[in-house]
PAMI-608858 format. One record per residue: residue number from 1; residue in one letter; x, y, z of N, C-alpha, C in turn. Coordinates in Angstrom, 2 decimals, decimal comma, m for minus. Example, Ala and Ser with C-alpha at 12.3 -4.5 7.8 and 13.67 -1.06 7.14 Angstrom:
PAMI-608858
paro_tipa_n_x_n_y_n_z_ca_x_ca_y_ca_z_c_x_c_y_c_z
1_A_13,19_m5,69_7,80_12,30_m4,50_7,80_13,20_m3,30_7,80 $
2_S_12,85_m2,25_7,08_13,67_m1,06_7,14_12,90_0,03_7,87 $
end
This chain:
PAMI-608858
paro_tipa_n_x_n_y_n_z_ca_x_ca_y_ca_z_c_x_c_y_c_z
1_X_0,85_m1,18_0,00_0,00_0,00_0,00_0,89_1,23_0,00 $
2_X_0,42_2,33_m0,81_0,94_3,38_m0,78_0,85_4,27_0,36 $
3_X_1,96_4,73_0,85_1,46_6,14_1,76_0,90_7,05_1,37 $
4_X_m0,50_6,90_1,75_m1,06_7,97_1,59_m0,89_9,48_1,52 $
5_X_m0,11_9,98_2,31_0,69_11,14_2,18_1,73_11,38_1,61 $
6_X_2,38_10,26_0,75_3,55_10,32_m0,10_2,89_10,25_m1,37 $
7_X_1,40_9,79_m1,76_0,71_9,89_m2,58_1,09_10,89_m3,06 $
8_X_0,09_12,06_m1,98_m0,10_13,37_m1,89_0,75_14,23_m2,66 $
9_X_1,92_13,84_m1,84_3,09_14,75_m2,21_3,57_14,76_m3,53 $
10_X_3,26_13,42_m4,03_3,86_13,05_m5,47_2,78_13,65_m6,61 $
11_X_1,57_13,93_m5,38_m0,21_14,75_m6,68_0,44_16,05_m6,91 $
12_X_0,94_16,43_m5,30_1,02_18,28_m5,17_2,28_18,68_m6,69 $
13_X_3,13_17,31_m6,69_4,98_18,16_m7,47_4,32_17,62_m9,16 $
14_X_3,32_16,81_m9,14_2,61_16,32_m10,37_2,11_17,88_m10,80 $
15_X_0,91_18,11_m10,13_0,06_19,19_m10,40_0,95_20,83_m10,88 $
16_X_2,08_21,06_m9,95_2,92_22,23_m10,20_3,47_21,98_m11,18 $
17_X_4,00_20,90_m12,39_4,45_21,17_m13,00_3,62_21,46_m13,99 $
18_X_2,56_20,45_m14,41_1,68_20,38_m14,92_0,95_22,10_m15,57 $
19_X_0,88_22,69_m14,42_m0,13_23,45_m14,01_0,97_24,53_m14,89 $
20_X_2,25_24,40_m14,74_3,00_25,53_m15,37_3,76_24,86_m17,26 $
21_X_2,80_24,19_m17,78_2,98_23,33_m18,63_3,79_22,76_m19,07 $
22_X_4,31_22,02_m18,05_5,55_20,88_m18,27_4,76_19,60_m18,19 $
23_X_5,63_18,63_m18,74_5,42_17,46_m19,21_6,09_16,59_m18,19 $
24_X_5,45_15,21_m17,81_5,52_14,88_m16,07_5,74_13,35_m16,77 $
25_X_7,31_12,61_m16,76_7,39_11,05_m16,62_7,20_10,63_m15,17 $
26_X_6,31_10,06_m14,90_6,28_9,45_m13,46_6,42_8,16_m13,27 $
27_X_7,79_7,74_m12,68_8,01_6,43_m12,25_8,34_5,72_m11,20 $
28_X_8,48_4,72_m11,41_8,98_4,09_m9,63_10,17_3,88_m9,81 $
29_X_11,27_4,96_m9,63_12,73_5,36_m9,51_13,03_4,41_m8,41 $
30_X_13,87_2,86_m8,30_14,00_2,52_m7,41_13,60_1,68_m6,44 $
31_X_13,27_2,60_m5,09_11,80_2,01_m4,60_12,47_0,74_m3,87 $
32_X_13,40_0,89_m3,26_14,24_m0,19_m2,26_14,74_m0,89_m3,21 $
33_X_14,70_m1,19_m4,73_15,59_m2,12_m4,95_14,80_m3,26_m5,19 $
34_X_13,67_m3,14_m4,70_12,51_m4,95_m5,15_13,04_m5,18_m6,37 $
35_X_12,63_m4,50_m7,47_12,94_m4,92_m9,20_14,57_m5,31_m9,62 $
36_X_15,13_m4,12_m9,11_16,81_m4,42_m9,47_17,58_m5,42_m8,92 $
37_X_16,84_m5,89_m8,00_17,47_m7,41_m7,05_16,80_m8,45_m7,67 $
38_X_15,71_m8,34_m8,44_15,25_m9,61_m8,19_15,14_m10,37_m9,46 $
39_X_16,58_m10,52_m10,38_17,15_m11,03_m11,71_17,75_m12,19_m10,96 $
40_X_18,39_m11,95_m10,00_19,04_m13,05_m9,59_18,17_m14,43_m9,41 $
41_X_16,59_m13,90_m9,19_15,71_m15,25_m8,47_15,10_m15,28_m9,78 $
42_X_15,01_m16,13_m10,52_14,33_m16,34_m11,42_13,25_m17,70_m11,87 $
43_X_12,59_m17,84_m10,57_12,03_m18,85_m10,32_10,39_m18,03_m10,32 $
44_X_9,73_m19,21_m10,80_8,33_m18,47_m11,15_7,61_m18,14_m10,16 $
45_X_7,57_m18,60_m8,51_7,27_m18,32_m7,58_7,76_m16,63_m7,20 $
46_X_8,68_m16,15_m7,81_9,58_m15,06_m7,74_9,01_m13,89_m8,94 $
47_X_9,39_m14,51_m10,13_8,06_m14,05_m11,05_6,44_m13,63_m10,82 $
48_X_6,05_m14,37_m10,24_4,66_m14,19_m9,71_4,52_m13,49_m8,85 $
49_X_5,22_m12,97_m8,03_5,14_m12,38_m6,69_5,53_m11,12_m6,90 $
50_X_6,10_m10,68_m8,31_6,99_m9,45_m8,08_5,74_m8,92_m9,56 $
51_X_5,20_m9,42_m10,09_4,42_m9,44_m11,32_2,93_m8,52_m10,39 $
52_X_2,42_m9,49_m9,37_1,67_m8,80_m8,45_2,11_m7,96_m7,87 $
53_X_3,04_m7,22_m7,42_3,38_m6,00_m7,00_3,35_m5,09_m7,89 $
54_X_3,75_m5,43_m9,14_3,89_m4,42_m10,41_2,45_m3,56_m10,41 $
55_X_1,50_m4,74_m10,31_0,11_m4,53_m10,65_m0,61_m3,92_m9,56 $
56_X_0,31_m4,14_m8,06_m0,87_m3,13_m6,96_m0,43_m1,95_m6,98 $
57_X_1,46_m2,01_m7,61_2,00_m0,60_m7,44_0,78_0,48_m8,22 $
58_X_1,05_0,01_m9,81_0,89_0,63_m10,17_m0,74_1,00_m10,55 $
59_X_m1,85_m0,18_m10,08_m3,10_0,40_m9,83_m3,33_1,45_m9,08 $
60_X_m2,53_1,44_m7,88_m2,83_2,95_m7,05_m2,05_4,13_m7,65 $
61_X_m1,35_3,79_m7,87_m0,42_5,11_m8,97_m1,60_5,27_m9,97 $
62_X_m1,96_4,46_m10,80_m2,50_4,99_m12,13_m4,05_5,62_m11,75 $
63_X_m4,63_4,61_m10,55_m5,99_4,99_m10,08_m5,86_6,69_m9,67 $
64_X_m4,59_6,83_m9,05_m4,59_8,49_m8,52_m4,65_9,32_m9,77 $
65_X_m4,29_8,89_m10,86_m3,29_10,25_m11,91_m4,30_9,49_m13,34 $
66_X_m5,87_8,94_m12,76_m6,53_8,75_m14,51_m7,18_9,60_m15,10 $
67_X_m7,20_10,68_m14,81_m8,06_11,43_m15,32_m7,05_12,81_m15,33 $
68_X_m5,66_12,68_m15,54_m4,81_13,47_m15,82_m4,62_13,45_m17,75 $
69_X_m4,08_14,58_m18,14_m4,33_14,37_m19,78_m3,09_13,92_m20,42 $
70_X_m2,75_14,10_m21,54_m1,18_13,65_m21,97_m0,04_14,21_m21,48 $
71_X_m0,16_14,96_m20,38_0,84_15,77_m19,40_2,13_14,92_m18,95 $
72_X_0,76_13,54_m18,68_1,56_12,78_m17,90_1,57_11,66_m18,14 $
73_X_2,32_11,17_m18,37_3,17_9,86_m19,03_4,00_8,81_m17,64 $
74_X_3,65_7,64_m17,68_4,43_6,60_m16,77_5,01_5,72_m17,40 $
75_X_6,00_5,67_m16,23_7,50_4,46_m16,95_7,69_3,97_m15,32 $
76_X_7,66_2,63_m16,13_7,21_1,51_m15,10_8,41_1,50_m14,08 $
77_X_9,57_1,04_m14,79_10,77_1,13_m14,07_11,75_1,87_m14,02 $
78_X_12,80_1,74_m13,92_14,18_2,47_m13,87_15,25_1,38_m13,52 $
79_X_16,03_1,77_m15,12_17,34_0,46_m14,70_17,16_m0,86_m14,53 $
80_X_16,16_m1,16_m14,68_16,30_m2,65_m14,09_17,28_m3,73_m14,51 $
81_X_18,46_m4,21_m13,72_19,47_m5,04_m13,61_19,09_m6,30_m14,41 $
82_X_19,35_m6,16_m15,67_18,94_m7,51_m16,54_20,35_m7,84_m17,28 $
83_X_21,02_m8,46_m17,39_22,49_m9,56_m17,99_22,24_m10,29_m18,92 $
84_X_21,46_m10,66_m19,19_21,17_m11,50_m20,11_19,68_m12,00_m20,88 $
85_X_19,93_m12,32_m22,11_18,60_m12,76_m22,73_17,19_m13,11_m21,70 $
86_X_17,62_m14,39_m20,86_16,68_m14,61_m19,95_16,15_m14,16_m19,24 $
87_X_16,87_m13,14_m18,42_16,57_m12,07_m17,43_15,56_m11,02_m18,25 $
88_X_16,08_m10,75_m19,24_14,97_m9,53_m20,06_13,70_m10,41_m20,30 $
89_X_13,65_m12,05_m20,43_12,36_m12,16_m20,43_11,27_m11,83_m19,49 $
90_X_12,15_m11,91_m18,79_11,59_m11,87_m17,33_11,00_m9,88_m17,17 $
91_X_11,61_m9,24_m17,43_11,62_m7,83_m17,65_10,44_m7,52_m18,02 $
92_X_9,73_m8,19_m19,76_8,94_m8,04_m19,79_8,03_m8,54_m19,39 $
93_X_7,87_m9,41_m18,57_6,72_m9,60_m17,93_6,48_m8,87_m16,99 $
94_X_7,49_m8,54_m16,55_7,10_m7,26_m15,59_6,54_m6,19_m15,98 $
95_X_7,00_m5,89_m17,18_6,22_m4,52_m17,50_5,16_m4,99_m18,87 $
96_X_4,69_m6,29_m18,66_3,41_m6,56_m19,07_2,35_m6,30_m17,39 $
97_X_2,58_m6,59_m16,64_1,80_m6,48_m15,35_1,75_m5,13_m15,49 $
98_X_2,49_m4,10_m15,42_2,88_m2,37_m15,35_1,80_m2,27_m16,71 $
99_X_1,74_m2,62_m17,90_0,73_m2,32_m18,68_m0,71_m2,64_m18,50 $
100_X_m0,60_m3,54_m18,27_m2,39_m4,38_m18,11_m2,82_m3,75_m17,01 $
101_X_m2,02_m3,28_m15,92_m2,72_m2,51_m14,35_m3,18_m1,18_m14,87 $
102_X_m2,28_m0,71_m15,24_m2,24_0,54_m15,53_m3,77_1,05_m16,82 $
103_X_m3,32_m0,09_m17,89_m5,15_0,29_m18,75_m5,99_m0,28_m18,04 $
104_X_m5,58_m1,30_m17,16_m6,95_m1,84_m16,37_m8,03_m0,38_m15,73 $
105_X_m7,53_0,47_m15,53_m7,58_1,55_m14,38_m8,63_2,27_m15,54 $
106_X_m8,92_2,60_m16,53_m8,99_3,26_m17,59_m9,47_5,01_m17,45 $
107_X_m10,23_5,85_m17,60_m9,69_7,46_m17,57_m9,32_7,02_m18,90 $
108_X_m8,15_8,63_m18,37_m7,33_8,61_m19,58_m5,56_7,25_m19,97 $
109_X_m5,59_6,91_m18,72_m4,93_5,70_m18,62_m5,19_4,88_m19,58 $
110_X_m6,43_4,82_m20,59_m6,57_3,76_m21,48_m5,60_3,90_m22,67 $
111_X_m5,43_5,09_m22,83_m4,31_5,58_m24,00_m3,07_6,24_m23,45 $
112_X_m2,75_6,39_m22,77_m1,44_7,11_m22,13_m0,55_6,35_m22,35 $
113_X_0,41_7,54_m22,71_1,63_7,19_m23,21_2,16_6,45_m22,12 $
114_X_2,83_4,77_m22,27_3,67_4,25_m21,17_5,15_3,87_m21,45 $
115_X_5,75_4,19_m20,93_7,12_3,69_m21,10_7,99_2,61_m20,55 $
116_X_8,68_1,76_m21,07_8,84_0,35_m20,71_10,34_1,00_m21,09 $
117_X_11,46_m0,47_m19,83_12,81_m0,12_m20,09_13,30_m1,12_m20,52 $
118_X_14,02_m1,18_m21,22_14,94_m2,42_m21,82_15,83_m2,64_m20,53 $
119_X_16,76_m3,40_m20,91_17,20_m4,07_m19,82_18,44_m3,57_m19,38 $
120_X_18,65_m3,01_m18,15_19,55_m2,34_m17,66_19,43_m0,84_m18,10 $
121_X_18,63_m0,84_m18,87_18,09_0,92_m19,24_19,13_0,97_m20,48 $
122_X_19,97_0,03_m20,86_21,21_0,03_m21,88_20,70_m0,07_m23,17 $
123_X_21,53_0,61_m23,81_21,06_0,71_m25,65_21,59_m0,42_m26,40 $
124_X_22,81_m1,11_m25,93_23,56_m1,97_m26,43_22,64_m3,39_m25,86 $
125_X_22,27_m3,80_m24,88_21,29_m4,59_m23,93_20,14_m4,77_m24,86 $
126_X_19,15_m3,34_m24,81_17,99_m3,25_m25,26_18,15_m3,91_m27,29 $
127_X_19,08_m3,24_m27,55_19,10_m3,29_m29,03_19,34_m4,76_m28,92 $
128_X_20,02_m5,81_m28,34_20,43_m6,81_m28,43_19,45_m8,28_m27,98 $
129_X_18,36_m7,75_m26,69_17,74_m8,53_m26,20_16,43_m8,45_m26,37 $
130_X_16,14_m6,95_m26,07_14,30_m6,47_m26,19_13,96_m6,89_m27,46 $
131_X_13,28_m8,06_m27,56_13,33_m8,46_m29,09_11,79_m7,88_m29,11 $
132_X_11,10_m8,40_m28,23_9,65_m7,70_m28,21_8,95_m6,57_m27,37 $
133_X_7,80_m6,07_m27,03_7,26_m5,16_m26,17_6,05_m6,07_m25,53 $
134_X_5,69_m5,36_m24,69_4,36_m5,90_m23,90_3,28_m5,68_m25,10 $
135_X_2,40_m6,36_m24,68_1,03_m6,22_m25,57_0,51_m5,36_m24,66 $
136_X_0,57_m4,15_m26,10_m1,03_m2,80_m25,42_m1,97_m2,82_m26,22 $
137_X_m3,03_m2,79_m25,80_m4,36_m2,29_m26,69_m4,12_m1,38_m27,22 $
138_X_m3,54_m0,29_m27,16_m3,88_1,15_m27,28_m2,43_1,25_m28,37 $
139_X_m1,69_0,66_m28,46_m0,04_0,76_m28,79_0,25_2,01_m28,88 $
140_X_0,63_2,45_m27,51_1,02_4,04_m27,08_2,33_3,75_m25,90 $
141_X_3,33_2,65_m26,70_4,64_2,57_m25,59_5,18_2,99_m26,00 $
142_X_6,43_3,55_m25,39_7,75_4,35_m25,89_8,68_3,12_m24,93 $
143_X_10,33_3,03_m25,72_11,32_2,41_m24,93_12,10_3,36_m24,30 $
144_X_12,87_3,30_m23,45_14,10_3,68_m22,83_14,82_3,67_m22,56 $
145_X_15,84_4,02_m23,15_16,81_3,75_m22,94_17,97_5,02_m22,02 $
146_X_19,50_4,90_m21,68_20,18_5,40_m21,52_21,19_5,27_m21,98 $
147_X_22,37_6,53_m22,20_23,59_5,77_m22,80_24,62_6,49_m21,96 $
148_X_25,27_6,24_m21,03_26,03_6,39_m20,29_28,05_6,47_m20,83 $
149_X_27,96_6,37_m22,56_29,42_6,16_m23,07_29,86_7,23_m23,14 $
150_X_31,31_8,21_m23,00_31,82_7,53_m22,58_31,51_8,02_m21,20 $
151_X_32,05_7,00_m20,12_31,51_7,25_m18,50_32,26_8,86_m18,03 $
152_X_33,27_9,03_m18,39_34,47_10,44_m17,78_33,68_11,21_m18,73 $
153_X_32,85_11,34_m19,59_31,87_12,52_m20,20_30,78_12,56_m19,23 $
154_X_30,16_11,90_m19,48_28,76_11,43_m18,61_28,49_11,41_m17,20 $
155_X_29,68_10,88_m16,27_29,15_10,63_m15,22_30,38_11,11_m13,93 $
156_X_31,26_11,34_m14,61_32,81_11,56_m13,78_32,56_13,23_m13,29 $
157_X_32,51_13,36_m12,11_32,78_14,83_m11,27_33,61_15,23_m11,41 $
158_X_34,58_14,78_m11,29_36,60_15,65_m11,37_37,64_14,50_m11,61 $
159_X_38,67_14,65_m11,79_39,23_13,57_m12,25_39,65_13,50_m10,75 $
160_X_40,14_12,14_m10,71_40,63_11,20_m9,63_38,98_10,79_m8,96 $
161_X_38,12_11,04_m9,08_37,06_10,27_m8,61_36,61_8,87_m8,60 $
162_X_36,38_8,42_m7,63_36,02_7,28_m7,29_34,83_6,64_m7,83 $
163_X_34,69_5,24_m8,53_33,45_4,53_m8,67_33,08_3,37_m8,89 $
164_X_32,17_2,84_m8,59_31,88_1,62_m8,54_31,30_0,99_m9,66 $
165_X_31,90_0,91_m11,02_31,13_0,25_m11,75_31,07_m1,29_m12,51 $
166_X_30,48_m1,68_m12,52_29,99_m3,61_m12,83_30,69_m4,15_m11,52 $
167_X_30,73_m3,98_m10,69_31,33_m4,47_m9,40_32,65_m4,21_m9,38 $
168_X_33,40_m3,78_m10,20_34,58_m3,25_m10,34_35,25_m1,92_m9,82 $
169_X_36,13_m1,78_m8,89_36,52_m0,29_m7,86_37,33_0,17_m8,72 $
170_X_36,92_1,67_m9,50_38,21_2,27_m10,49_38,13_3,84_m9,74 $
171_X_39,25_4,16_m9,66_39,73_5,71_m9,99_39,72_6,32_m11,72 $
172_X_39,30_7,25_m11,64_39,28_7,63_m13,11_40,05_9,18_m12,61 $
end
């Protein structure tokens, strides 16, 4: 269940932008980590369980924001930690649950733009694995990607900085 008052908060920073005509991706950035951890378990008991969360998340998300207009656009995940072919199958089923909740809800939710992530949010990943998309009624998905190359453009603060990337400790 959602906090109710974190609802709120997420209607009030929805509505201000909105209201000053900006365009609003709203997603579940995160969110402890349930989705990005859970490539490793790939057992259907694990599947099923995280498939139903997709679907209560995002019924109360979409139930709050259906009768919002093309302002606002949702993307199911962020990043999600996928390695391999198999794992992205798994991906989309997740964000088949994130679709079917979400038009289940209908408003303007029946056509809203949704956004689904390839796997690891990677262009090289996505181009290589996302062979398909979720089934929408409405076929109003967009993909997502990120491209993070090279990293000392993109993501490096000053040189000699510290970081952690693919499990690997580098100074750059």
């Amino acid at each position: 269940q959602i906090d109710a008052n974190w609802m709120a908060r997420v209607k009030e920073i929805v509505d201000y932008c909105i209201d000053n005509g900006l365009y609003v991706m709203l997603n579940d950035h995160y969110d402890g980590g349930w989705v990005e951890t859970s490539f490793s378990d790939l057992s259907q008991s694990n599947i099923a369980k995280n498939c139903k969360t997709m679907k209560e998340l995002w019924t109360q998300i979409a139930n709050e924001f259906k009768d919002y207009d093309d302002h606002l656009l949702f993307a199911g995940l962020n990043e999600p930690n996928c390695d391999d072919q198999e794992q992205t199958n798994v991906l989309i089923q997740y964000e088949q649950a994130f679709v079917d909740a979400v038009r289940a809800t209908g408003g303007n939710n029946g056509k809203r733009a949704l956004i689904v992530q390839g796997p690891s949010t990677d262009i090289e990943k996505t181009d290589n694995w996302f062979n398909s998309l979720p089934n929408d009624p409405s076929n109003n998905l967009m993909v997502e990607v990120h491209f993070y190359t090279p990293w000392g453009f993109c993501g490096m603060m000053q040189i000699g900085e510290e970081h952690t990337i693919s499990g690997e400790h580098r100074i750059m």
